[in-house]
Each structure stands twice: as structure tokens, then as C-alpha cells.
N, C-alpha and C positions, 0 to 999 in steps of 0.2 A: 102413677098407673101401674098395675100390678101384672104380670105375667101370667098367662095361662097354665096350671101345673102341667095341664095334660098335654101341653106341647112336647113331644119327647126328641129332645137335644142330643141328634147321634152324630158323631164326628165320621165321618167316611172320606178317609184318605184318598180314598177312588176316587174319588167324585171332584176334587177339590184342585186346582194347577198348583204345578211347583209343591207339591205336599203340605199346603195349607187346609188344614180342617176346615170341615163347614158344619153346621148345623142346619138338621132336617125337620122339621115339623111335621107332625102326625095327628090324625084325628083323635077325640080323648075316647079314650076305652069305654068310657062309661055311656057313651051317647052313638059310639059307631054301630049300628046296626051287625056289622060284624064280628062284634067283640068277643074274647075269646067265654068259651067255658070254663065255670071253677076247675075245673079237673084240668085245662092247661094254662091254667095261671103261669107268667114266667117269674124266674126267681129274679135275685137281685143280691148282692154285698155292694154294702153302703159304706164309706168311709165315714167314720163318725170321731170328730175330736172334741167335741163337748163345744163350741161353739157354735155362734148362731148361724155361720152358713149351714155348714152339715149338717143343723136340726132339722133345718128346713129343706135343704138334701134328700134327707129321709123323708120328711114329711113329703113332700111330691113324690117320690117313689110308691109311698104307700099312695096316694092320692091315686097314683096314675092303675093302681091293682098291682104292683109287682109285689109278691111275696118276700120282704127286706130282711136281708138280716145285716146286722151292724158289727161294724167291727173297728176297732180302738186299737192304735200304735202307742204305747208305751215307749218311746225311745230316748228316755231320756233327759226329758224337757223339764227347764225348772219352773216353768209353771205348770206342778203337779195336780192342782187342782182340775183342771181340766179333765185328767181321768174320772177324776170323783162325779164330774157333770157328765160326760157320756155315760157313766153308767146312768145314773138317775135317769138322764134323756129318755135310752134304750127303754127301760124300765116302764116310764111314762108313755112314753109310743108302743108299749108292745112290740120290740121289735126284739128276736135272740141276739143276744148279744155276746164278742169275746173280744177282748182283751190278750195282745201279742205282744212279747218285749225284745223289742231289737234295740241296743245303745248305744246310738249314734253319741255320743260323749266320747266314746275311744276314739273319734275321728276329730271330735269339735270342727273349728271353723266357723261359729254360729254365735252370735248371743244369746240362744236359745239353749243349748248345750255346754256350756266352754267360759271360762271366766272374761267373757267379752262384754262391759256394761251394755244393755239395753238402751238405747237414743231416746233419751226425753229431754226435752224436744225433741221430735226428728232431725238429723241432721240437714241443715237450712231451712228447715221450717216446710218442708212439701217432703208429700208422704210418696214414696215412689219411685224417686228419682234423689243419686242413681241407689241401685241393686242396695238395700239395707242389710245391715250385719244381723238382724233375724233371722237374713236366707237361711235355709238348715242346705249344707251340699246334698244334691240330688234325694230330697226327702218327698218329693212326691213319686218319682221311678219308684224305688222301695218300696213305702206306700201301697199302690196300684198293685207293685208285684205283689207285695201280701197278700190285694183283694182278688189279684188274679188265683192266687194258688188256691185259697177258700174257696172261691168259687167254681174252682175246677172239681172238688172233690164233692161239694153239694148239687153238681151237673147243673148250674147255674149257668148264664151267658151274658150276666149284664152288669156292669160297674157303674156306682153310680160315685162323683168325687165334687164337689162345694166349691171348686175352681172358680175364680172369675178373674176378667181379663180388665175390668173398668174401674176396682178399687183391690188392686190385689198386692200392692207395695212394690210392684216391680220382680216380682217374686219369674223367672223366666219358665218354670215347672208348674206355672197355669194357663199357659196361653194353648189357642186352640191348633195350635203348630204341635204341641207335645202331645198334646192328647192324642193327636189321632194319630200322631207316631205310635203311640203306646198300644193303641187299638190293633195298630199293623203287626207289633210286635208279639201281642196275644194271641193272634191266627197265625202267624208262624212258629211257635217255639213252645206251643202244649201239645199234649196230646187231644184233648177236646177239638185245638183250633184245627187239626190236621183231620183227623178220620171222623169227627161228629157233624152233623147235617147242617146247627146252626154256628152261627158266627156270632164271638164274643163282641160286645156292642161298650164302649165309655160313654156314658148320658155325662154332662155338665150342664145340668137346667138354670144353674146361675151364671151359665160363663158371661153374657152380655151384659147383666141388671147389674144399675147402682145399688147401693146397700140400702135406701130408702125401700126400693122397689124389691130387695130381697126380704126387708123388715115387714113391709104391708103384704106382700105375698104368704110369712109366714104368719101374722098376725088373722088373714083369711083361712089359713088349714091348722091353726091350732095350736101352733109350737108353743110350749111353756118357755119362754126368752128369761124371764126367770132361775132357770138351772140351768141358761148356755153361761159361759164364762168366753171373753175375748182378748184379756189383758195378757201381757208377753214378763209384764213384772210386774204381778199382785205382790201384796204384803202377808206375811207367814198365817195370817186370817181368812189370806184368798180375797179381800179387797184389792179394785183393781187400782192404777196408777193416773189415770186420765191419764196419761204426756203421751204414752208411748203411740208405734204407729196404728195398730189395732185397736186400741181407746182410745183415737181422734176419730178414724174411719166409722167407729162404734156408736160413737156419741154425735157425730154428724148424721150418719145415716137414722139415728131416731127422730134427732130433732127435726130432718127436711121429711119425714112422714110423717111426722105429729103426733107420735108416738109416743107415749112415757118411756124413760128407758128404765130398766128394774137394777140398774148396774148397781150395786155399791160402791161405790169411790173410795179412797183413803183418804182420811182427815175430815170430810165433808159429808158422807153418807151419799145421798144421791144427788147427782148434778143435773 
């Protein structure tokens, strides 16, 4: 069962005890009697890494009428390919799109970064647990600050990030504790969040759904899955690896939707 896109997922620290986030639900734009005029459509900066969370990230942002623009972290990552799909993504959605280089590699600490093999198999065979050597240190903070700064300067108010808390590797910079820490830290520390009327808002419309339920969701608004890319160690082709932890969570979440998956695999072509 698929999620409503037009549920809009806003973390509010206020609202929540002990500073655990919550997620709010709102009627959809398109059917509230209220809904705004073209002339105040709101904006959006979307976090976009060329895979399939994010496409579909995007794709609900536009769904839901936020005007998106997309934006792509180069930090680093040795799976490059990934750039090359967000842009295509962007492209295909219609969304502007740019492309920022910050290189987290001077830091490493990551197999994503840092000559630290990739775990295929995952180590013990469960994807999650504990904390995988994919973590990138604090790459979603970064990240967000990015989409905050863009979107300070487009008088934007709204972040949208592909977070999920149900198949996210244990990753601690997706849960909805951080997010709306980060939401807190938006409205204190711009200028937008201090002297402008509205309040910077982090949507995570995935943070709940399994990946089936992310996959059927985006397979309802469009997303070409096609030009997302999820593998953490493709081969110099940009064929992915099946082992690793995002090509188990990848290929599981196609198969429990029923989904084809469009992945190319190495060795085998499609699995």
C-alpha cells in the first residue's frame, strides 16, 4: 500500500516530547478548497543523489505543487555515477538543477570516501545493524546546510531530504530526531529564519515507508527508476554489485512490490 504524496511530512520540534520529531499531515493542495494561488506557490530545494529515494523525493514535492528545485552533492563519493543520474533525473522532472562540490575524502572515515572496502555481504548478513562503514561522518548536517543556504538565497522555506528511518542502514542522520533538530537549527541561525514571517519547514515524505512502499509510490507519480542508480560499489560501467547494503535493500524492496527492477547487475545483467 502506497502512501499519499500529498501528506506533507513536517517534523516540528515543538510539538514533539523530549525533542523527538513528528510528522504532520496536511490536506493535498490539489483537492483543499483552500489551496494556495499560482502566484503563491511555495518553493522547495530537494536533495537529489540520483537515487530512487530522492527521485521520488522530488517527485512528491512537485506532486504536492511546491515549486523544486534540485540540488546534487558532489562530495566525493566513488560511486560517481550517481552524479551523472541526478542530473539526467533533474532533467526528466523538470526540476533546475545544480551541482555543489564539497570533499568529504579529506575527512574519509567512510567506504564511500576512503579506501575502506564496501561490505558485500553485509557484515553478518543484516543490513543495519550495527552503524555500517558506508556511514559518510555527518553527511546529511552538510547536506541540509547546503539545501538550507540555496534556499535562503531563492526566499525558499522548505527542504525536502529522502530520509527514511525503516530501511536506512542504521545510517543515525536519518532519523526523525535529527531532522527536526536540524529544522530548529534553520530558524535559529539565518537570517530568513530570524526576521522573515515564515518558518523554514524539512519535509521527509519517506521517513516511515519500506522501500516496496517507496518503489509503488514512485511507480504511481512517474519516476523514471531507470536513471536512479543505488549501488555504493558499481563497476567502472556503473553496473551495480547486488551484495552491497543498498543493492539488497534495492532489489528486495522491487521484488516485495512486484515490481521489475531496471537495475543492471554485474555479471548477470538484470536480477
Amino acid at each position: 500500500m502506497t502512501s499519499d504524496p500529498s501528506s506533507d511530512d513536517q517534523l516540528r520540534p515543538s510539538e514533539a516530547p523530549s525533542g523527538i520529531g513528528s510528522v504532520e499531515t496536511r490536506p493535498d493542495p490539489e483537492s483543499d478548497p483552500g489551496k494556495p494561488r499560482l502566484d503563491e506557490r511555495k518553493t522547495a530545494v530537494v536533495l537529489l543523489s540520483g537515487g530512487l529515494d530522492s527521485a521520488t523525493t522530488l517527485a512528491i514535492a512537485k506532486a504536492r505543487g511546491y515549486d523544486s528545485f534540485a540540488l546534487t552533492i558532489d562530495y566525493g563519493q566513488r560511486h560517481r555515477v550517481e552524479l551523472e543520474r541526478a542530473r539526467s533525473l533533474a532533467l526528466y522532472m523538470g526540476a533546475p538543477h545544480r551541482t555543489v562540490k564539497v570533499d568529504l575524502r579529506a575527512f574519509g572515515g567512510s567506504a564511500l570516501t576512503d579506501d575502506i572496502p564496501v561490505p558485500q555481504p553485509p557484515e553478518a548478513g543484516v543490513v543495519g545493524t550495527p552503524i555500517p562503514p558506508t556511514y559518510v561522518p555527518a553527511r546529511n548536517t552538510i547536506f541540509l546546510a547546503l539545501a538550507l543556504a540555496w534556499a535562503e538565497t531563492l526566499e525558499a522555506r522548505h527542504l525536502f531530504i529522502g530520509a527514511n528511518v525503516r530501511d536506512y542502514s542504521g545510517y543515525p542522520d536519518c532519523r526523525a530526531e535529527f531532522l527536526a533538530a536540524f529544522e530548529t537549527v534553520a530558524n535559529l541561525g539565518t537570517r530568513a529564519g530570524i526576521e522573515g514571517s515564515d518558518l523554514f519547514r524539512v519535509h521527509a515524505p519517506l521517513l516511515q515507508m519500506t522501500k516496496a512502499e517507496i518503489i509503488l509510490q514512485g511507480v504511481e507519480l512517474g519516476v523514471p527508476f531507470q536513471l536512479t542508480h543505488s549501488c555504493y560499489d558499481p563497476d567502472s560501467e556503473g553496473h551495480a554489485c547486488g551484495l552491497c547494503d543498498a543493492c539488497i535493500l534495492r532489489r528486495q524492496g522491487f521484488a516485495q512490490a512486484g515490481v521489475e527492477d531496471p537495475t543492471l547487475y554485474q555479471g548477470s545483467g538484470r536480477l
